[in-house]
BALOBA-1460 file (C-alpha; in Angstrom, 3 decimals):
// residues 127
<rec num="1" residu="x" x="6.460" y="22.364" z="75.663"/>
<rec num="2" residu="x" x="9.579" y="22.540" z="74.161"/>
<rec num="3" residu="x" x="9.533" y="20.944" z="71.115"/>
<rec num="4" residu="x" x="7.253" y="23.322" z="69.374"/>
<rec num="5" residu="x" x="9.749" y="26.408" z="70.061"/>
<rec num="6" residu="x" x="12.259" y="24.003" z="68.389"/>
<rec num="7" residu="x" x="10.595" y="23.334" z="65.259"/>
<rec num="8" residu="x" x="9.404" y="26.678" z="65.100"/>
<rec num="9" residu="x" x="12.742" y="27.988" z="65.040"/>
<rec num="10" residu="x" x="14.160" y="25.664" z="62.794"/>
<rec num="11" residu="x" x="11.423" y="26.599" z="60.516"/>
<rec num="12" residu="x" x="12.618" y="30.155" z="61.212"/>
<rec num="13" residu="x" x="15.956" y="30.387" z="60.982"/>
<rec num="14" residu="x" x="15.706" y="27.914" z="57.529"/>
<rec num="15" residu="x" x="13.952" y="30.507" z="56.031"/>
<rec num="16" residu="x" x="16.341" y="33.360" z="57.186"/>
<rec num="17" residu="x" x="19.232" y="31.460" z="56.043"/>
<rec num="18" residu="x" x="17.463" y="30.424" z="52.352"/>
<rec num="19" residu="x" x="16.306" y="33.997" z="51.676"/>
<rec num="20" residu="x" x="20.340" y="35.860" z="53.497"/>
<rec num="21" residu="x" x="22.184" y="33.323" z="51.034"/>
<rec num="22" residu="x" x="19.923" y="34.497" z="48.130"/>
<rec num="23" residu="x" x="20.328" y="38.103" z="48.622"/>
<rec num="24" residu="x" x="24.438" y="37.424" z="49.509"/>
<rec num="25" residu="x" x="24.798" y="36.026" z="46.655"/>
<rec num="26" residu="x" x="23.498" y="38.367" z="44.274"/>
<rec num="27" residu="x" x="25.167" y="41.206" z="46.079"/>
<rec num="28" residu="x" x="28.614" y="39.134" z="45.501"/>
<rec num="29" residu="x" x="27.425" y="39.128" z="41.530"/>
<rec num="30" residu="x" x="26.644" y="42.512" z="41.432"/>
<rec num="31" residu="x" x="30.025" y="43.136" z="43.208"/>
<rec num="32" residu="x" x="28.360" y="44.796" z="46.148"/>
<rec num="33" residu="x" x="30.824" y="45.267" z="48.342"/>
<rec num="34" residu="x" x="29.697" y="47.671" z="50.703"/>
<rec num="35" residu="x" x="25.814" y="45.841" z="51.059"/>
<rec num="36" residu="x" x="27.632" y="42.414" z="50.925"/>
<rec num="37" residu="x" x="29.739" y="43.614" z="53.843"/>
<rec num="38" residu="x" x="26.315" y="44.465" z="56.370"/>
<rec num="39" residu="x" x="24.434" y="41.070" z="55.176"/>
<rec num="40" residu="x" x="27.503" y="38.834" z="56.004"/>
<rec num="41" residu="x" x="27.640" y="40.991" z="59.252"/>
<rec num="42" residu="x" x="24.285" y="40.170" z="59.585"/>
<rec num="43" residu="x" x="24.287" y="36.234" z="58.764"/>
<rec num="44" residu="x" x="26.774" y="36.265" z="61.519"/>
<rec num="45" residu="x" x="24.787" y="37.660" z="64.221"/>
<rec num="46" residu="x" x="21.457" y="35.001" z="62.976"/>
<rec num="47" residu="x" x="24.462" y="32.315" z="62.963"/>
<rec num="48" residu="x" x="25.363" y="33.056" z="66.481"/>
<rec num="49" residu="x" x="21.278" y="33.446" z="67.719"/>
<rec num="50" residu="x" x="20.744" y="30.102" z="66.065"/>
<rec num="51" residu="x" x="23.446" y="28.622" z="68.221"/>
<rec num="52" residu="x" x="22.632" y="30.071" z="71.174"/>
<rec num="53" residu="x" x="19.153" y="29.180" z="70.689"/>
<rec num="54" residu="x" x="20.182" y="25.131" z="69.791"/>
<rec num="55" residu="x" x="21.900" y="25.826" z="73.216"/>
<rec num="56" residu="x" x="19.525" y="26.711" z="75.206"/>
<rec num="57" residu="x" x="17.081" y="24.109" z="73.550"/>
<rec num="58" residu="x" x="19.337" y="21.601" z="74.324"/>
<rec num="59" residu="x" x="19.796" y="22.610" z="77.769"/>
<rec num="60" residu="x" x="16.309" y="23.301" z="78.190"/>
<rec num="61" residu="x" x="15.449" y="19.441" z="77.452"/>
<rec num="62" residu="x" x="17.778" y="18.267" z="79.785"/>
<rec num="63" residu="x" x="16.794" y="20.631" z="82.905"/>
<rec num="64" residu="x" x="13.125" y="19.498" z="82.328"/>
<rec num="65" residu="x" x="13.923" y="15.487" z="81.865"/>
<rec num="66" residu="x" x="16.500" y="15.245" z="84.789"/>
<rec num="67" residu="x" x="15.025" y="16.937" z="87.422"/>
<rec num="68" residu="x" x="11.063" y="17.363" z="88.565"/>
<rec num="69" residu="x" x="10.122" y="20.788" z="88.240"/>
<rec num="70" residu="x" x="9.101" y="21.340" z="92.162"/>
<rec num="71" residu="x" x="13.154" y="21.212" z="92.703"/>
<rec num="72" residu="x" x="14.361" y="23.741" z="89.951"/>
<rec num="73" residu="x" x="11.022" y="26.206" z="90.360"/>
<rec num="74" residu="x" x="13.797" y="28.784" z="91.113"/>
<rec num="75" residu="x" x="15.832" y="28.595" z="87.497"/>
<rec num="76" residu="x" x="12.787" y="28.044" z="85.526"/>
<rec num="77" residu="x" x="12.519" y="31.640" z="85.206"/>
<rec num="78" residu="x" x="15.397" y="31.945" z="83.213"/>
<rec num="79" residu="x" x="14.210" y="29.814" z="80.240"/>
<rec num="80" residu="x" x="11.355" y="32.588" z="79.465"/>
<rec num="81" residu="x" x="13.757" y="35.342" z="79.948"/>
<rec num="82" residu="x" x="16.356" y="33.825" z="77.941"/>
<rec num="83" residu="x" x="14.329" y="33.995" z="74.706"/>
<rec num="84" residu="x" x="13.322" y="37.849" z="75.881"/>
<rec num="85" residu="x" x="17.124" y="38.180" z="75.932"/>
<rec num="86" residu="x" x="18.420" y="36.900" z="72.314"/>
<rec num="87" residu="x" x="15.328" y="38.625" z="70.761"/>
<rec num="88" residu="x" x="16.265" y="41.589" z="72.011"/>
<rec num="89" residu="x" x="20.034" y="41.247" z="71.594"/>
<rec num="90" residu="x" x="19.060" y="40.319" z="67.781"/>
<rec num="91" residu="x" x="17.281" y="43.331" z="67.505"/>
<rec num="92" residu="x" x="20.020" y="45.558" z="68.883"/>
<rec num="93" residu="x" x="22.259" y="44.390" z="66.387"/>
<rec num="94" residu="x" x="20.041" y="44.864" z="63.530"/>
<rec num="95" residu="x" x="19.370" y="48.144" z="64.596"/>
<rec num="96" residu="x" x="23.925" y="48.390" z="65.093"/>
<rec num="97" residu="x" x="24.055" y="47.267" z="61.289"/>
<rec num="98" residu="x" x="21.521" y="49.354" z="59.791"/>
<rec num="99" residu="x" x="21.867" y="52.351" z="61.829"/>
<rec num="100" residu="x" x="21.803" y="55.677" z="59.781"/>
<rec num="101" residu="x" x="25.518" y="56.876" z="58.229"/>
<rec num="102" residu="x" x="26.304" y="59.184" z="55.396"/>
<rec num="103" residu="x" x="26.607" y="56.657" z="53.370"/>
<rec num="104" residu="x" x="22.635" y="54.515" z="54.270"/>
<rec num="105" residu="x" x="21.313" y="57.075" z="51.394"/>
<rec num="106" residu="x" x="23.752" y="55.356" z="48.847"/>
<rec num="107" residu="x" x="22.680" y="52.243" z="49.945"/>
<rec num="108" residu="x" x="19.077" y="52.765" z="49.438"/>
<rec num="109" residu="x" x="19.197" y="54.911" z="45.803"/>
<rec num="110" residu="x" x="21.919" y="53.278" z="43.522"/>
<rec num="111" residu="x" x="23.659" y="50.334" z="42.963"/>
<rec num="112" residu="x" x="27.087" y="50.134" z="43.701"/>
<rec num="113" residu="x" x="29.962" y="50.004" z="40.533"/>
<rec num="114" residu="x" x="31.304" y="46.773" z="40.020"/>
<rec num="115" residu="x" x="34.828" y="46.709" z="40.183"/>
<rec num="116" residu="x" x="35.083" y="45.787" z="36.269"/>
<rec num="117" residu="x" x="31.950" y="48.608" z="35.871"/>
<rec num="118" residu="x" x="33.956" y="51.430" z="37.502"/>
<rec num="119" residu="x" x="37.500" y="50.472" z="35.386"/>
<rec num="120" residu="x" x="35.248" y="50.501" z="32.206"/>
<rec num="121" residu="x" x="33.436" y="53.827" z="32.954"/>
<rec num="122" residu="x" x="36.967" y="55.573" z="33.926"/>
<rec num="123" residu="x" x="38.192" y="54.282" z="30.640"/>
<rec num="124" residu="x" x="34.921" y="55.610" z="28.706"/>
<rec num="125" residu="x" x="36.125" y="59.036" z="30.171"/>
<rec num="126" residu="x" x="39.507" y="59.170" z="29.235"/>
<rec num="127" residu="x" x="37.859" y="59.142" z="25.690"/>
């Protein structure tokens, strides 16, 4: 059924959403702008799979408890494929956000100046 898909992504996306706001938030202490930036992104696209997912869920329950299945064997299809669908549609964002610039070797080697770091060090050199 149904109901373990649910839980299962409730489990899912509670982890994704625990471990995104940890990592948001210490980008937003560290006063990573540019990383903050491509996690929010990100949080936005899981936001909007998460909803489309409760959707569908919803949906889903209702198809199966109103109607017998021998009169809707023609749109049963499309709750397998849907799932196919936001998967991959997850994945081709993910692979949007984090596709390679000039600036992805930044990302991975140093951290970012704070705001207050970069006025400090531009005062430390007019010394």
């Amino acid at each position: 059924g149904i109901l373990p898909v649910f839980v299962l992504d409730v489990l899912f996306y509670w982890w994704l959403f625990g471990a995104l706001t940890a990592t948001i938030g210490q980008l937003s202490a560290r006063r990573q702008h540019a990383k903050l930036t491509l996690y929010r992104r990100f949080s936005h696209v899981l936001l909007a799979s998460a909803l489309l997912s409760a959707a569908m869920i919803t949906w889903q329950l209702g198809a199966l408890a109103g109607d017998p299945l021998d009169e809707s064997w023609a749109t049963l299809w499309v709750f397998d494929a849907f799932w196919h669908a936001l998967y991959f549609a997850v994945l081709l964002a993910v692979c949007y956000l984090w596709s390679p610039t000039k600036s992805n070797l930044q990302y991975a080697y140093m951290d970012e100046l704070g705001q207050e770091e970069m006025q400090n060090a531009t005062e430390l050199d007019d010394f």
